[in-house]
One Martini backbone bead per residue (centre of mass of N, CA, C, O) as a GRO file, in nm:
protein
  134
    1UNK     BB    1   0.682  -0.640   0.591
    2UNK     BB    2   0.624  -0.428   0.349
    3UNK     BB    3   0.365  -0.157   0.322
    4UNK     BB    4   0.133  -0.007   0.112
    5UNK     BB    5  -0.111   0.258   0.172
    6UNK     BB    6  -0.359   0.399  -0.025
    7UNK     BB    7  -0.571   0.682  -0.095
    8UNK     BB    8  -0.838   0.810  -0.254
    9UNK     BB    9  -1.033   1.016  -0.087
   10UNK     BB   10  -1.322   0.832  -0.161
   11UNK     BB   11  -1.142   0.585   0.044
   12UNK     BB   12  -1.042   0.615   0.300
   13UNK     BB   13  -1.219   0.529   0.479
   14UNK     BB   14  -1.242   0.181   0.380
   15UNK     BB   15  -0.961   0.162   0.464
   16UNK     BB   16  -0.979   0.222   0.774
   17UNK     BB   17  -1.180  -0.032   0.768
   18UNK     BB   18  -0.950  -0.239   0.669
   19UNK     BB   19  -0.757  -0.196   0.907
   20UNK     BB   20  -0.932  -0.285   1.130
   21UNK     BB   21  -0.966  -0.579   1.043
   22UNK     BB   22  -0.681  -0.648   1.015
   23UNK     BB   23  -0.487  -0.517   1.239
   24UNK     BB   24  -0.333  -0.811   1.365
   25UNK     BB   25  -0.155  -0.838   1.048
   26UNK     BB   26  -0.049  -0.525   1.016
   27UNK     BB   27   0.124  -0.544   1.311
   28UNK     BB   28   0.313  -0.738   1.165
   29UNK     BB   29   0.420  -0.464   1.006
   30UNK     BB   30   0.556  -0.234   0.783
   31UNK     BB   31   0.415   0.084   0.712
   32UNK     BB   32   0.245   0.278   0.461
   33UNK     BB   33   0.177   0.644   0.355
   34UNK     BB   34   0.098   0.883   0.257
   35UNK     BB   35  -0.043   1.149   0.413
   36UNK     BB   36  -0.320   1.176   0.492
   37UNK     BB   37  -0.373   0.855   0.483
   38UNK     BB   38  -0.172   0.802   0.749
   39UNK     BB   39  -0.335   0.992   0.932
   40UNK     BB   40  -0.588   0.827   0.926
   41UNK     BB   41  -0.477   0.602   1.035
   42UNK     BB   42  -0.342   0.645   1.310
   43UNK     BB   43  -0.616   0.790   1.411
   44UNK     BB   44  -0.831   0.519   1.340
   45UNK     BB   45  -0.591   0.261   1.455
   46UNK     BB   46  -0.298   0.291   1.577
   47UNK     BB   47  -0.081   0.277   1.384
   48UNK     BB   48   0.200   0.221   1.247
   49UNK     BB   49   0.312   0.475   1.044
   50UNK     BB   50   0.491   0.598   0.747
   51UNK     BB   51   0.511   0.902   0.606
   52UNK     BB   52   0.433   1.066   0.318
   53UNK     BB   53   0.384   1.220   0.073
   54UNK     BB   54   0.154   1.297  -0.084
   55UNK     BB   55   0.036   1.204  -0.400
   56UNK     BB   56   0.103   1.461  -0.539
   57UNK     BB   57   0.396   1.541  -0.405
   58UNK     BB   58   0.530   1.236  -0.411
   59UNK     BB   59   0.452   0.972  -0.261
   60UNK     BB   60   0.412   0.780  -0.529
   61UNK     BB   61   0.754   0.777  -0.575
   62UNK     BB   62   0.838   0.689  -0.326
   63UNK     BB   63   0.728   0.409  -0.341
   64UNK     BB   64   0.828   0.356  -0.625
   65UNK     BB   65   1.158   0.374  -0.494
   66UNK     BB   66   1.110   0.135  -0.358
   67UNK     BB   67   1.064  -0.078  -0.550
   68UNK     BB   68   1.312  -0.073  -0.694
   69UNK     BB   69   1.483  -0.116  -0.427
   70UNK     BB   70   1.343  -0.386  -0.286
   71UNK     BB   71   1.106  -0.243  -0.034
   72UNK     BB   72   0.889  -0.396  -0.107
   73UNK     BB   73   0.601  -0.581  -0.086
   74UNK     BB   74   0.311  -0.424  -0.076
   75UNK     BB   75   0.024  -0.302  -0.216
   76UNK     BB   76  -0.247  -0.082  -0.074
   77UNK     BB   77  -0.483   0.086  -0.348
   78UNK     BB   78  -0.742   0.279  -0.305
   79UNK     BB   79  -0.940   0.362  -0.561
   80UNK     BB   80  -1.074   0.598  -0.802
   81UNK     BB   81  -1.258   0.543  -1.077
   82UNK     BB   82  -1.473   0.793  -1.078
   83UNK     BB   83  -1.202   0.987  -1.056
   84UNK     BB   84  -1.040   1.258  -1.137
   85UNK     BB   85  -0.690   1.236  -1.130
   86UNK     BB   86  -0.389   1.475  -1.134
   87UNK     BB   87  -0.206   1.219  -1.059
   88UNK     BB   88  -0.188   0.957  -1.288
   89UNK     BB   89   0.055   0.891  -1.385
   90UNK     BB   90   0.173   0.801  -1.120
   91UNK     BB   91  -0.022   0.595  -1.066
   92UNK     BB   92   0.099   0.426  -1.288
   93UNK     BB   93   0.359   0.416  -1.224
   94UNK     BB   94   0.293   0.247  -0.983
   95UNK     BB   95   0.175  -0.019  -1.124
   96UNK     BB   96   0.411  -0.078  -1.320
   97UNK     BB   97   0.620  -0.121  -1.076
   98UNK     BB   98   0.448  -0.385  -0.969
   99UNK     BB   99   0.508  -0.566  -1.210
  100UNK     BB  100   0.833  -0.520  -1.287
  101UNK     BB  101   0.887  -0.661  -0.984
  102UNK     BB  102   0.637  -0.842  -0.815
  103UNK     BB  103   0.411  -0.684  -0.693
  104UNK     BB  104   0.156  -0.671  -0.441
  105UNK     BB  105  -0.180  -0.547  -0.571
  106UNK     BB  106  -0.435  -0.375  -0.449
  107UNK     BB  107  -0.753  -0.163  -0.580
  108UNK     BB  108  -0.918  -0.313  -0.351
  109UNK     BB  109  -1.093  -0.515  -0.138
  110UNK     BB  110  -1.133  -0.784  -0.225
  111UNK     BB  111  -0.791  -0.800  -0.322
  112UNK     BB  112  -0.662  -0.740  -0.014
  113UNK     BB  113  -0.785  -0.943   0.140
  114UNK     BB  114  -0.641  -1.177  -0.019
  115UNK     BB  115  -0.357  -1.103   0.024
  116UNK     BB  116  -0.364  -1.101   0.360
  117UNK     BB  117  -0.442  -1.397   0.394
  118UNK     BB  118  -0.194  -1.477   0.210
  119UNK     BB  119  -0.013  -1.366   0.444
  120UNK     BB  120  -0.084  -1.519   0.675
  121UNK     BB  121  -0.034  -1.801   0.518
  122UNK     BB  122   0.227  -1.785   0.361
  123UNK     BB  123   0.216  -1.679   0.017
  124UNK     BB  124   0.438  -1.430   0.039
  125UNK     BB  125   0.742  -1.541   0.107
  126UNK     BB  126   0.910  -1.508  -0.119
  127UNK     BB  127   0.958  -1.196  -0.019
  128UNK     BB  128   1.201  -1.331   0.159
  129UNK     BB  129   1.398  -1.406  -0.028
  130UNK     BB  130   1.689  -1.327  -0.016
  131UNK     BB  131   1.755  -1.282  -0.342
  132UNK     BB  132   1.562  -1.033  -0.303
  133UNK     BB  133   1.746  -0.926  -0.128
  134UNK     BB  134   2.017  -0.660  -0.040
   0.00000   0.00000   0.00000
């Protein structure tokens, strides 16, 4: 599965840390993630990660033109809810396509543990039938 990581600022380690956790589900998956977040990612996981321009330059865009195309399969998003963010419309708008497409999106480590568990255990396979695929 394609699965998008990203993280605003004061979140980046958080996420780091739960790569790293989880880094034996998440290696058996095509990674992506904006700019920054990606490079924090392979230098403190080792993980192969794909990366996309930083989310206020267009990262956030572009993995939404992935879910438009039916290419991307899970978004974790660690958010900082308590900083206003310059590109927060990009954020929402991504948050909306993850709802339009029926991707599935956790914003916090709680609900992405929920997920990965999940993908772990084949309950998000239905995004991988044929039908759902171009």
């Amino acid at each position: 599965m394609n699965i998008a990581l990203v993280a605003h600022d004061r979140k980046k380690d958080d996420l780091i840390q739960f790569a790293l956790a989880y880094k034996p589900i998440l290696a058996k998956h095509q990674l992506y993630a904006t700019g920054t977040t990606g490079s924090r990612l392979v230098e403190g996981t080792g993980l192969a990660v794909h990366r996309f321009q930083s989310g206020p330059l267009g990262g956030d865009q572009q993995i939404g033109a992935m879910i438009a195309q039916n290419e991307m399969d899970m978004i974790i998003f660690f958010r900082d809810p308590l900083t206003a963010q310059p590109h927060e419309p990009d954020v929402t708008a991504l948050i909306r396509l993850c709802d339009v497409y029926q991707i599935p999106l956790a914003t916090n480590m709680g609900t992405a543990e929920v997920l990965l568990k999940g993908l772990e255990n084949g309950l998000v396979d239905w995004r991988l039938l044929s039908d759902r695929r171009k």
